[in-house]
PAGU-656484 format. One record per residue (C-alpha): x, y, z negated. Coordinates in steps of 0.1 Angstrom, whole numbers, padded with zeros to 4 digits, always signed. Layout:
# PAGU-656484
XYZ/...
//
This chain:
# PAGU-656484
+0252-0335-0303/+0223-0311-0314/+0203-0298-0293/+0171-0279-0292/+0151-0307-0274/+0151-0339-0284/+0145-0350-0243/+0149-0339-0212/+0127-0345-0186/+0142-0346-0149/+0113-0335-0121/+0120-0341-0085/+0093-0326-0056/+0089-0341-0023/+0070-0322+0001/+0052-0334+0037/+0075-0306+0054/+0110-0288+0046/+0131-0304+0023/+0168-0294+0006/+0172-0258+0003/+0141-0244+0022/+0117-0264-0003/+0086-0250-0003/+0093-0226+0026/+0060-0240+0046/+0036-0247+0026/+0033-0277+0027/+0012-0300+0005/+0036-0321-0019/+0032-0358-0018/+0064-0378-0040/+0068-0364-0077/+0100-0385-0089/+0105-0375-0128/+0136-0394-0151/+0135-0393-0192/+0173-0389-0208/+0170-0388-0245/+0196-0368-0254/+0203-0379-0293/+0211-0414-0275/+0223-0399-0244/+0209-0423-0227/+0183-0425-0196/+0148-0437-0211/+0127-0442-0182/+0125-0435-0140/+0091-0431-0128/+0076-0421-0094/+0043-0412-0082/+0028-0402-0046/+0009-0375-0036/-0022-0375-0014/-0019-0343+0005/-0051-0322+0016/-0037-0306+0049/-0006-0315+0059/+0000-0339+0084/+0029-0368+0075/+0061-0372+0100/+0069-0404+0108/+0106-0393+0096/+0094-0383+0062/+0077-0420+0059/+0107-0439+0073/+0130-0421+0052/+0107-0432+0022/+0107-0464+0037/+0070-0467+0037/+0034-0470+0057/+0013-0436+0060/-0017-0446+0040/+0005-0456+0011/+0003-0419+0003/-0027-0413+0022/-0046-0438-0005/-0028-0424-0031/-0043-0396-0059/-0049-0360-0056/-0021-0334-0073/-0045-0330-0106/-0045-0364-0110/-0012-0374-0108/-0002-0346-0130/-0032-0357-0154/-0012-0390-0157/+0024-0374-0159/+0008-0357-0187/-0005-0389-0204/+0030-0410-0201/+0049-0378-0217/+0022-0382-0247/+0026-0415-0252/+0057-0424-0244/+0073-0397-0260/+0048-0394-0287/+0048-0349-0278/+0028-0332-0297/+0041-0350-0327/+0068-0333-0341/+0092-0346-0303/+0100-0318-0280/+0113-0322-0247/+0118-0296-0216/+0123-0301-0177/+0159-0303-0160/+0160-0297-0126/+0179-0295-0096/+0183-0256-0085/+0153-0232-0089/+0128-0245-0060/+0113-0272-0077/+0093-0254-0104/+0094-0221-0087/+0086-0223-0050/+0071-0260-0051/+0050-0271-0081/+0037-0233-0094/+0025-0227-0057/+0008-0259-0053/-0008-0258-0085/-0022-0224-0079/-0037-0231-0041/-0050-0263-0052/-0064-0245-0087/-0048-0269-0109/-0038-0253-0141/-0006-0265-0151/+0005-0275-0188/+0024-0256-0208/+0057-0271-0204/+0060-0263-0168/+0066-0231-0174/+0103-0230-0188/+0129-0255-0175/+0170-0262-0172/+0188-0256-0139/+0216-0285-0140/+0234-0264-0117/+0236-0235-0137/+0240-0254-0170/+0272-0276-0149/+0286-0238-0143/+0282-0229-0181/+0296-0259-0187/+0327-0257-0161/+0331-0217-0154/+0362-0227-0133/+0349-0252-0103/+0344-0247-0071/+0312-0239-0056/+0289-0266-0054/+0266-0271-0027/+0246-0304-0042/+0243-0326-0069/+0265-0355-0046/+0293-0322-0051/+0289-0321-0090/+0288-0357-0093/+0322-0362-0073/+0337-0332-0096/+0328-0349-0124/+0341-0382-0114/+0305-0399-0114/+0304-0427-0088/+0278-0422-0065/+0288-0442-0035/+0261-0466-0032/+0234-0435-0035/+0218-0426-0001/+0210-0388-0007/+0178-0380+0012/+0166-0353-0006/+0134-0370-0019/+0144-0376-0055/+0152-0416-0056/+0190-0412-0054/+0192-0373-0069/+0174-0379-0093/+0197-0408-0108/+0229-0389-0100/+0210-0360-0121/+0209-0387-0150/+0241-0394-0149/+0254-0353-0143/+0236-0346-0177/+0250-0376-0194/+0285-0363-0186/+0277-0326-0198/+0261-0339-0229/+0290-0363-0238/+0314-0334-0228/+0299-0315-0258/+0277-0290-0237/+0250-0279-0252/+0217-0271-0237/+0201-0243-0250/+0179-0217-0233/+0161-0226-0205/+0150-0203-0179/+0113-0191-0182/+0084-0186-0159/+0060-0159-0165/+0026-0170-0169/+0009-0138-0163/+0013-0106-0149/+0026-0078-0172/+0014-0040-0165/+0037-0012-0176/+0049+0023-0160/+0075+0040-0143/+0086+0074-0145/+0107+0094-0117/+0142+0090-0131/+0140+0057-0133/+0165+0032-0115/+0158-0001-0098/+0182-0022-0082/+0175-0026-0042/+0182-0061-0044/+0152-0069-0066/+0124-0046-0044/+0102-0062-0017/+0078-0046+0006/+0049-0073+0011/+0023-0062+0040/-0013-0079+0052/-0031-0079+0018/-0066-0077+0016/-0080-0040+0007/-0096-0059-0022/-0065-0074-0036/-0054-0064-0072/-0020-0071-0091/-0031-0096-0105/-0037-0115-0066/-0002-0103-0060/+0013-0117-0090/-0006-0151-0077/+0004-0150-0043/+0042-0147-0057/+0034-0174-0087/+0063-0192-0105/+0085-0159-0098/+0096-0135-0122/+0078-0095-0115/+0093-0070-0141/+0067-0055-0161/+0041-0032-0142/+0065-0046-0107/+0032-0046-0089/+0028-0013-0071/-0003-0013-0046/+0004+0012-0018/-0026+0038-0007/-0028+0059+0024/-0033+0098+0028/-0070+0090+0017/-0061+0073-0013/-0074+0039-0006/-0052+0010-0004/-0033+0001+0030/-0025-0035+0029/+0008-0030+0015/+0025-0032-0019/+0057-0029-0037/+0073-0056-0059/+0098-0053-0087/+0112-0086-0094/+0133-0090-0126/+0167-0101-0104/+0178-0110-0072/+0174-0143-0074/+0140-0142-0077/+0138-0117-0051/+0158-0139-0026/+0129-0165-0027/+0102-0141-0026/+0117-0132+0006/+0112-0171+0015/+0071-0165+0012/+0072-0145+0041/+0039-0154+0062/+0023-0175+0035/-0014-0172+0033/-0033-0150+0004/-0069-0164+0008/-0072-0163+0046/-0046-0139+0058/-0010-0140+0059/+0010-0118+0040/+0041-0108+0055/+0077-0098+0029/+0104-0077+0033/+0134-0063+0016/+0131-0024+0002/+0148-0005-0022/+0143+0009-0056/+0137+0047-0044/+0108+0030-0021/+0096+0012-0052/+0100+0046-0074/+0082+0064-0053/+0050+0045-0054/+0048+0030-0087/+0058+0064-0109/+0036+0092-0114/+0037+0129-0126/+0004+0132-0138/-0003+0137-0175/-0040+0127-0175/-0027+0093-0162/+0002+0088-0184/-0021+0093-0215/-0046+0066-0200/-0022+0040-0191/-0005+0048-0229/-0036+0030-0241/-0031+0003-0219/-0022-0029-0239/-0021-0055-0211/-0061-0043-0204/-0075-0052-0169/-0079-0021-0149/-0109-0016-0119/-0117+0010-0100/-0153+0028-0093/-0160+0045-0065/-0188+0065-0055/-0200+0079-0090/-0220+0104-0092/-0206+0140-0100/-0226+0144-0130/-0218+0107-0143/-0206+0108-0178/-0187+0082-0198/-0218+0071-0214/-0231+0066-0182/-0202+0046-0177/-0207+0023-0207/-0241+0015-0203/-0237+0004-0167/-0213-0022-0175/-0232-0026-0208/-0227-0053-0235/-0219-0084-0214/-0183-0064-0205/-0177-0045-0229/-0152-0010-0220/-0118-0016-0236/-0117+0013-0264/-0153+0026-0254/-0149+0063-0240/-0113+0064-0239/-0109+0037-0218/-0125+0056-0191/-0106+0078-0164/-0122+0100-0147/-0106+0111-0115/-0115+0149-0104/-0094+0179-0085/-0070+0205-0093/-0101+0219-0099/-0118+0202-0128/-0144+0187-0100/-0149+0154-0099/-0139+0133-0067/-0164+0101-0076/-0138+0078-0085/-0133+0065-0120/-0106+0040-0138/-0119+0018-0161/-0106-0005-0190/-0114-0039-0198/-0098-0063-0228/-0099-0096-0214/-0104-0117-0178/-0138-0123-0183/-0150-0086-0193/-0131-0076-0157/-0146-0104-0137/-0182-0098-0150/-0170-0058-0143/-0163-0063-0105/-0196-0089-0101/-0217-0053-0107/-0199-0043-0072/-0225-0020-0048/-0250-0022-0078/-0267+0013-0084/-0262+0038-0109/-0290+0061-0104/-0293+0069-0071/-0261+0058-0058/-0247+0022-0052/-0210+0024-0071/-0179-0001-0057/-0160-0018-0081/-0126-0036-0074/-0096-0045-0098/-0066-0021-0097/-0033-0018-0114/-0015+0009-0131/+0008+0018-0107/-0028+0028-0087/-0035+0049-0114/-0002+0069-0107/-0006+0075-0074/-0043+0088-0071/-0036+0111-0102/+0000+0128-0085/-0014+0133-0058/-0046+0151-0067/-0028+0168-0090/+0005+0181-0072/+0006+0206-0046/-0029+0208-0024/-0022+0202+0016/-0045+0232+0024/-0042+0256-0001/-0074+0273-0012/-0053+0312-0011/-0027+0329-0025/-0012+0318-0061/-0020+0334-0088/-0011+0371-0098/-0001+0376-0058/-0027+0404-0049/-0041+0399-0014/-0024+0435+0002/-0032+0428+0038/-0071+0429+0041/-0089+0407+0057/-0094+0413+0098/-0130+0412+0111/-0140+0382+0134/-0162+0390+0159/-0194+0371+0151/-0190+0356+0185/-0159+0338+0176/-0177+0321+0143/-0180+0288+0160/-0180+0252+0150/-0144+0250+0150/-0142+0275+0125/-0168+0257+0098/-0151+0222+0105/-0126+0226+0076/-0127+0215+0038/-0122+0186+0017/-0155+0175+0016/-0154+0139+0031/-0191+0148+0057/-0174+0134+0085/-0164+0094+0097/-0137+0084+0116/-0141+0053+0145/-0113+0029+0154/-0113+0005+0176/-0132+0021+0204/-0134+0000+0237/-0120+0028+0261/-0151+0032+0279/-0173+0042+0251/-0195+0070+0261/-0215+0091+0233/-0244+0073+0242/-0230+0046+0232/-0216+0059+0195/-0252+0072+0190/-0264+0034+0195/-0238+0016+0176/-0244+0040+0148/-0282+0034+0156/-0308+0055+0124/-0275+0069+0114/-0272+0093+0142/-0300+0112+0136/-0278+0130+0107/-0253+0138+0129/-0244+0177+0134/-0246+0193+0168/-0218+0191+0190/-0204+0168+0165/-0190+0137+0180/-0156+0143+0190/-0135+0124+0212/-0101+0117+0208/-0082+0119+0239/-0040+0103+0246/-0021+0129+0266/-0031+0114+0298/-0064+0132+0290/-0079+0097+0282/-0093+0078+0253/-0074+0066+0233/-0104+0046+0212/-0108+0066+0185/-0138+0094+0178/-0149+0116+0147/-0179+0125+0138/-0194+0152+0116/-0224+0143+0095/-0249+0166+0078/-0240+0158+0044/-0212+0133+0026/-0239+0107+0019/-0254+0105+0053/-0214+0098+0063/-0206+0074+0035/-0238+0054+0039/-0227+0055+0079/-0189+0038+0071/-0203+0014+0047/-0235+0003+0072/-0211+0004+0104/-0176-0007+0091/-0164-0039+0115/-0195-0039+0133/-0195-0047+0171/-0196-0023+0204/-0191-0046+0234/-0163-0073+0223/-0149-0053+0202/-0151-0044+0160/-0150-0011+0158/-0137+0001+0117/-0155+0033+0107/-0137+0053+0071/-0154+0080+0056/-0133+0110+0059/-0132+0153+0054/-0132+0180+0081/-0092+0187+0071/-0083+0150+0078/-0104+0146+0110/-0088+0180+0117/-0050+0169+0109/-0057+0140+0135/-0072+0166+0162/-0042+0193+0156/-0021+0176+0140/+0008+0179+0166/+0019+0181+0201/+0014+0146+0207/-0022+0144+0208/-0028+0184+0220/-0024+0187+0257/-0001+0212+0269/-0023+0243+0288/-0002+0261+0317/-0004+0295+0310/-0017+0315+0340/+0008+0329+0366/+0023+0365+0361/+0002+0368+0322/+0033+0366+0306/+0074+0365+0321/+0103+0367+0302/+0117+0400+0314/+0087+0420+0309/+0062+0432+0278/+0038+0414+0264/+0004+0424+0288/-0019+0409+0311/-0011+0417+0348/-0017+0451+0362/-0032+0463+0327/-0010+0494+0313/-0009+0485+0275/-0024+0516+0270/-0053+0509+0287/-0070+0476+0279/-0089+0456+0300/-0129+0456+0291/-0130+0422+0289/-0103+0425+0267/-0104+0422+0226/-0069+0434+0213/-0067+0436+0169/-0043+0457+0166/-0022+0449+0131/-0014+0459+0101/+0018+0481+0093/+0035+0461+0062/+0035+0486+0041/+0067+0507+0028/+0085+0495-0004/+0085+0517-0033/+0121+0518-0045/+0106+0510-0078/+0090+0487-0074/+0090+0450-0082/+0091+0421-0056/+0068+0394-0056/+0083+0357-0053/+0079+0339-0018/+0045+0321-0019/+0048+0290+0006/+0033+0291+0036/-0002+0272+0038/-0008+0248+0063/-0048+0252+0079/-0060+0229+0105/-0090+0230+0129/-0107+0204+0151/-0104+0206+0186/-0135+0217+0208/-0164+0193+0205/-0169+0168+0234/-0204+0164+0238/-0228+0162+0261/-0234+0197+0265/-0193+0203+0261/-0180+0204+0300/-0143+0209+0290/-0120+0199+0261/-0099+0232+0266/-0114+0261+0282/-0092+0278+0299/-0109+0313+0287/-0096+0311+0250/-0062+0314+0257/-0051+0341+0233/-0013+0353+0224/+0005+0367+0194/+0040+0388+0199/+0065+0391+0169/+0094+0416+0169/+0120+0420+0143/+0130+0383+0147/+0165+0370+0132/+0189+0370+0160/+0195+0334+0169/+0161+0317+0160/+0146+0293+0180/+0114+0282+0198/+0114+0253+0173/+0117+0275+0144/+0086+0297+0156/+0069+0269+0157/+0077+0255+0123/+0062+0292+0110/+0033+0286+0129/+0026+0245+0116/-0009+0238+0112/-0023+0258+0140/-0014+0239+0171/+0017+0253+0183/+0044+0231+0199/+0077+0248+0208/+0070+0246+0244/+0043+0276+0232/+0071+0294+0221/+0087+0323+0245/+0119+0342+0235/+0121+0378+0254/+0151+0395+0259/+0147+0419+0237/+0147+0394+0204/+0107+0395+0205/+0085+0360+0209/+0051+0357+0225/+0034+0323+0211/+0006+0316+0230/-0024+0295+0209/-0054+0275+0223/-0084+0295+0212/-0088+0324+0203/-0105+0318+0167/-0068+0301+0157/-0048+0327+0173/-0067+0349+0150/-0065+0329+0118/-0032+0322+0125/-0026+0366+0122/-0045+0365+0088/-0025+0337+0075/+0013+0346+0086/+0013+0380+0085/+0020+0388+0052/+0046+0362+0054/+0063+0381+0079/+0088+0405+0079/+0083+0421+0113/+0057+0433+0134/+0025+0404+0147/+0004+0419+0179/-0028+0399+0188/-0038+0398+0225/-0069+0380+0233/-0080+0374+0266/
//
């Protein structure tokens, strides 16, 4: 027969725990290697070696040792992985004089062997392994190539008996004595039956980076959803901690939050379902020192991280010719590319010099601090991420690998629609002026807003945490803190719920503060401190009904069945106390004229009163300030209101329907009640009345 190898090598892995079809499930250290030699010009078996393992963790059962019919320190004396795999190496040299013109390949039984057993091992133990392990025959898939019309087998013992192979006198104990021999004989059969053995499946030895675009497809039952890495963890970690399985090309897509820093999580292409199936079988195995847990997901899930809209990315990762990618952080906004180059200088070189550089800014054109970088080989990258926290000028840059798919997602989501919108688009003229604010009302609430990240978010709180106590754990770092500028976040059982913000005087003094303070300890308890903007700490603070109190509005101030007032006040008269702005008339449409296209509705938030010290309430009762809307669509609900009014605090329970097709909205101060009428009421069709108490 001719065939491409001139041998095939049969491999059989015992480990100290699960055996059969959850091989390498546990992690468990392997300690039996069992390996045959069929020549298959002779078709005949050449050789049956075996060699044991010594493991470095796992304990050995006394089943595993009676089923091996041996004492414990028979494998306890015996040689590490490396060596043993050093002197498989050696007898394949010799005996079977490779390297001189003799090729063989591995046969095994199934996929586990190579794939979940000896690739893991190898890479936890950091043994490199030779370049044969990474391509090998499945006998059961080459017995259903050869016989497309049997049954399905569960075993070798079933494939054996199919075949008519006697194997009555084996006793199968799934640690390679007995299966190994019946694999022997299996292959003898196939080969005298004319099959021929010709390409064997293939294990990628390193990870692959590519792109997605939106209308691509991936199959659901090649996705996973692994959670629990370390923030630090590139593709490269996730293509280890999945070693000896297949990821499609640029299948690694790290996950980032709303800030745009990595969450832990990540999405996996694999290149079929089979390989996904086993990835699911690494579910709780460890990645350094924490346990990564998997799950199944679907291609849209996967899409929807690892493809991108952005063209400044697209043309970056066009240049990327399986480069290593890391990401700065912390540049400052006047850094350059050069800058860039001679940082890193000559000992890692920038793949492509200046065009290998990506520098991350706004819609804007302003930078955001980050950069992605371009290296050509391993060693450029790892000599790249040793210069982590060192300084470039003034400022102390963080370096960690990323991956393409990163790339993506920073650049979309800079560049696609902004959360808080910085006014009207352009060409819409601003027809509604602006309404005076009293300069009373010009308060701390109204500054905290913006995208500039001067504020730091604490997690982890113990519950009794005072500000006295912030101010101490944050120790010289709270003399830059603004006044009034510790805020409390409180559950709806007006209690803490561990978490605070606080409002720096400047986005140093609040980066410096997260990276000083991050996991420290207040009490028993870490505390993690991020660096964050007024508009996050803000969509936190207001972000919904959940974490606003509801505020009971004040007997006989507003009923159903009468107007909008305050009680005993004629509207025409109002009280002295009283501000009332009136509104705007929308002005009449010229019946020539042209209408403008709807401009969406922007979406503002604003921080909840400060609780300080010198704060005695969260919600004064005094700023409780109403607007009333007439010429409503029949039919629309609280809900709906509400929905106009997103951003600004306003649950539907705010939300009053009168009679007569009007709605009075009440808001919780009076400085949002009034942004709220700048905002909307251009977008509105009908009438918006103010009433502040």
């Amino acid at each position: 027969m001719a065939a491409s190898f001139d041998y095939l090598v049969i491999v059989f892995c015992t480990t100290a725990g699960r055996r059969g079809a959850l091989l390498g499930t546990d992690e468990k250290d392997l300690v039996l290697l069992v390996w045959v030699v069929v020549d298959v010009a002779a078709n005949k078996v050449l050789s049956f070696k075996q060699s044991f393992i010594r493991p470095e963790t796992s304990e050995l059962s006394e089943e595993l040792c009676s089923t091996l019919g041996i004492q414990p320190d028979v494998i306890t004396a015996a040689a590490s992985l490396d060596v043993v795999l050093q002197q498989f190496d050696q007898y394949l040299r010799q005996e079977l004089k490779f390297g001189n013109g003799k090729k063989f390949c591995l046969a095994t039984d199934g996929q586990l062997h190579i794939r979940q057993c000896m690739h893991p091992q190898a890479t936890s133990k950091k043994v490199d392994l030779p370049d044969y392990f990474y391509q090998f025959y499945d006998i059961r898939k080459e017995f259903r190539r050869s016989h497309p019309d049997a049954p399905i087998m569960i075993d070798v013992k079933d494939m054996a008996e199919y075949l008519k192979i006697d194997v009555m006198s084996y006793n199968f104990t799934e640690t390679g004595i007995d299966e190994c021999r019946t694999i022997a004989s299996i292959i003898q059969r196939l080969i005298a039956d004319g099959h021929r053995f010709q390409e064997p499946e293939r294990v990628r030895a390193k990870y692959e980076p590519g792109t997605f675009e939106k209308n691509d497809t991936v199959s659901d039952d090649t996705v996973v959803k692994a959670r629990g890495l370390p923030w630090q963890a590139s593709d490269r970690d996730v293509f280890s901690f999945f070693k000896g399985l297949n990821i499609a090309k640029g299948g690694v897509a790290l996950c980032l939050n709303s800030s745009g820093r990595r969450n832990g999580e990540v999405m996996v292409h694999f290149e079929n379902s089979e390989n996904r199936d086993m990835a699911l079988q690494r579910h709780k195995h460890n990645l350094g020192k924490r346990y990564v847990e998997v799950f199944k997901a679907t291609g849209d899930e996967f899409i929807k991280v690892a493809a991108g809209t952005s063209r400044d990315a697209a043309m970056f990762l066009s240049r990327d010719d399986g480069h290593i990618i890391v990401r700065m952080r912390g540049l400052p906004f006047t850094a350059t590319a050069q800058n860039v180059i001679e940082f890193f200088g000559p000992e890692c070189p920038v793949a492509s010099g200046e065009n290998g550089i990506l520098f991350v800014k706004h819609r804007n054109g302003k930078m955001t601090g980050d950069a992605f970088v371009m290296f050509a080989t391993e060693e450029s990258a790892g000599k790249a991420v040793d210069k982590h926290k060192q300084y470039l000028g003034s400022r102390y840059i963080e370096i960690f690998r990323s991956t393409t798919a990163e790339v993506q997602q920073v650049l979309s989501r800079l560049h696609s629609e902004p959360l808080i919108p910085d006014g009207p688009p352009p060409g819409v003229p601003n027809a509604i002026p602006t309404i005076p604010v009293p300069p009373a009302l010009l308060t701390q609430q109204l500054i905290t807003s913006g995208a500039v990240k001067d504020c730091i978010r604490l997690r982890g709180l113990p519950f009794t945490a005072a500000i006295e106590d912030i101010m101490r754990f944050l120790g010289e770092h709270a003399h830059f803190i603004r006044p009034q500028g510790i805020h409390m976040v409180y559950n709806l059982q007006g209690k803490p719920n561990g978490e605070a913000f606080i409002q720096m005087t400047s986005p140093d003094h609040a980066y410096m503060s997260a990276q000083t303070c991050h996991m420290k300890y207040m009490g028993e308890r870490y505390v993690e401190v991020f660096q964050c903007s007024g508009d996050e700490m803000s969509l936190v603070l207001m972000g919904g009904p959940r974490q606003v109190p509801k505020i009971p509005m004040h007997p006989g101030a507003l009923t159903p069945t009468t107007p909008i007032g305050f009680p005993n006040i004629p509207m025409g008269s109002p009280h002295p106390g009283a501000t009332i702005i009136p509104t705007l008339p929308v002005p009449h449409r010229h019946p020539g004229a042209t209408m403008l296209p709807p401009h969406p509705a922007p979406v503002y938030y604003f921080p909840t009163p400060p609780v300080s010290p010198n704060a005695p309430m969260i919600y004064p009762g005094s700023s409780t300030a109403f607007i009333r809307l007439r010429g409503l669509q029949a039919g629309i609900s609280p809900h709906e209101v509400a929905q106009f009014f997103q951003g600004y605090g306003v649950p539907a329970e705010s939300v009053h329907l009168q009679p007569n097709g009007d709605a009075v909205v009440s808001f919780y101060t009076q400085e949002i009640a009034i942004k709220a009428l700048q905002d909307k009421q251009r977008m509105f069709g009908g009438k918006m009345d103010l009433f502040v108490a």
